[in-house]
N, C-alpha and C positions, 0 to 999 in steps of 0.2 A: 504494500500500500504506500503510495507516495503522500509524501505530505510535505508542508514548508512551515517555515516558523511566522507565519503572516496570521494577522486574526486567530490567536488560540492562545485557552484557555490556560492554567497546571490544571486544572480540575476537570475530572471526567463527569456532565452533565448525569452518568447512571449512575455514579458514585451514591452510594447510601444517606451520607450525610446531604441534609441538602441547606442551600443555600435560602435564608429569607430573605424578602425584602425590607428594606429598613424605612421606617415610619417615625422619625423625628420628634413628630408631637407626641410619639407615645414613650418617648423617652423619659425615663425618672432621673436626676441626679443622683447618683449615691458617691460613697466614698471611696467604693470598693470599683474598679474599672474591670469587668470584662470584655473579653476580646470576641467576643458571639454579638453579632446585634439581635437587638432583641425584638421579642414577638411581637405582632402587630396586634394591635387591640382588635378586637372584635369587631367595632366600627370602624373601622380603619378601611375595608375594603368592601364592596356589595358584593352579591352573590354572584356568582359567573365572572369576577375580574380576574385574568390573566396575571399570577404571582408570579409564575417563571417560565421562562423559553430556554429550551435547549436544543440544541444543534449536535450534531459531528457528519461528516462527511454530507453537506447540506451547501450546496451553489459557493459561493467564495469560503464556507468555514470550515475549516478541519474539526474545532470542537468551540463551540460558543455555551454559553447561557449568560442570560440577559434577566433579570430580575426587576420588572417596573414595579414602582409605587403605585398607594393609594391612587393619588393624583392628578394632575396633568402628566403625561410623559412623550417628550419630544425625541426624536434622532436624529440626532446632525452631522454631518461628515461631507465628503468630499465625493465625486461619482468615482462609482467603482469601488467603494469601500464595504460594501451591504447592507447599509438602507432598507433596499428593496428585500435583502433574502431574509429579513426580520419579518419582514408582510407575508412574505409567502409562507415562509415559515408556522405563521399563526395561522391562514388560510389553507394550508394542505393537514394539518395539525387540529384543527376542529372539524376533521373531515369534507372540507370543503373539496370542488372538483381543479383540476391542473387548467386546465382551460379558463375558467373563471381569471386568471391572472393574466391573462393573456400573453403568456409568456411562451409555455409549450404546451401539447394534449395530453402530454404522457407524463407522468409521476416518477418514470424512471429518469428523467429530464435535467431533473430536481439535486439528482446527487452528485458531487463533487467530481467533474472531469478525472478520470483512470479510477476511482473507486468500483465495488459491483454494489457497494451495498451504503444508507444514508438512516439516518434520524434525525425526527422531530416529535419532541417531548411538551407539550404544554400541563401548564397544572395552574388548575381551575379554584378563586377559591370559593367557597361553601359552608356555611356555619357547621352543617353537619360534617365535617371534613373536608379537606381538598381535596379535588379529583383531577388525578395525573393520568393525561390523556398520552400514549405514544404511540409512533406510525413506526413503524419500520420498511424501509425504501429497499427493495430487491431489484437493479438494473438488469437483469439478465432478463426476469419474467415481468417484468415493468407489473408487479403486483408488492399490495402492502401486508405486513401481520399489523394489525390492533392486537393494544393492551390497553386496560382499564386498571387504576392501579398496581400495575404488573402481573393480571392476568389475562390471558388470552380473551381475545373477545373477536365481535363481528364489527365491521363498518357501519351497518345497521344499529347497534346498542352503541355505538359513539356519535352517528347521528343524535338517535333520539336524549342521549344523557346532556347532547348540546343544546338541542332543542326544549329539555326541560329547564334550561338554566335559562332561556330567552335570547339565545344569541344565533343573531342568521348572519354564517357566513356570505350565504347567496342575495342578501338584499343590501344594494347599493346604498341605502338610506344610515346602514347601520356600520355596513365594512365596505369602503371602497380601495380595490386595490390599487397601483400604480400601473395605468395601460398605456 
């Protein structure tokens, strides 16, 4: 597998431990300094907010994850840095369709030039728990495996688990890609 030192992480997005998002106002002073930021308050996010993206072998990243806040979240860079593979990232990732992005029809498309194989991990959050959505990207048979908290599942039950949280990849009103 080739890879370059450009855009990547030390951390592998499957990695166990995961990363939170850090939420500021929910910070306490104390006296004692840990090196862990700390949990997001329960209001801190709505239901269905993307806490974390993760990438490896995914359009320009060898291994990415991105962790937006509560609130406003901007990206900004230069062309050609990946912008764009953070959007699709989230739109092939909530099971949206390759085409919608108008970038290519096929899903195998999507994975990192000389690779066969890609990921993209979204993780949803949910009072009753987050829900860590992952694709995994097969180039050879341009087909995905779904996992729902790291268990097998169908494209169908990640539909619908999107669907119950209110979130349409497919309607322009709510996600518009970059065409």
């Amino acid at each position: 597998m080739a890879t370059s030192s450009r855009k990547t992480s030390t951390s592998s997005p499957l990695a166990s431990k995961r990363a939170l998002p850090r939420d500021p106002s929910s910070e306490v002073p104390s006296k004692k300094k840990s090196s862990a930021p700390p949990l997001p308050s329960s209001g801190a996010f709505v239901e269905g907010s993307i806490v974390r993206i993760a990438m490896e072998n995914f359009l320009t990243y060898d291994i990415c994850e991105v962790c937006p806040g509560p609130h406003l979240n901007m990206i900004i860079g230069a062309n050609g840095t990946g912008k764009s593979s953070i959007v699709c990232a989230i739109c092939l990732g909530l099971a949206g369709k390759p085409a919608f992005m108008g970038r290519a029809d096929k899903v195998g498309f999507f994975v990192k030039r000389g690779c066969s194989k890609g990921m993209v991990e979204i993780e949803l959050f949910r009072t009753s728990g987050n829900l860590v959505i992952t694709r995994e990207i097969d180039v050879a048979k341009n087909q995905s495996v779904w996992y729902i908290n790291k268990k097998t599942t169908t494209q169908k039950v990640v539909e619908e688990q999107v669907a119950a949280l209110n979130i349409q990849v497919g309607n322009l009103c709510q996600f518009l890609p970059q065409v």
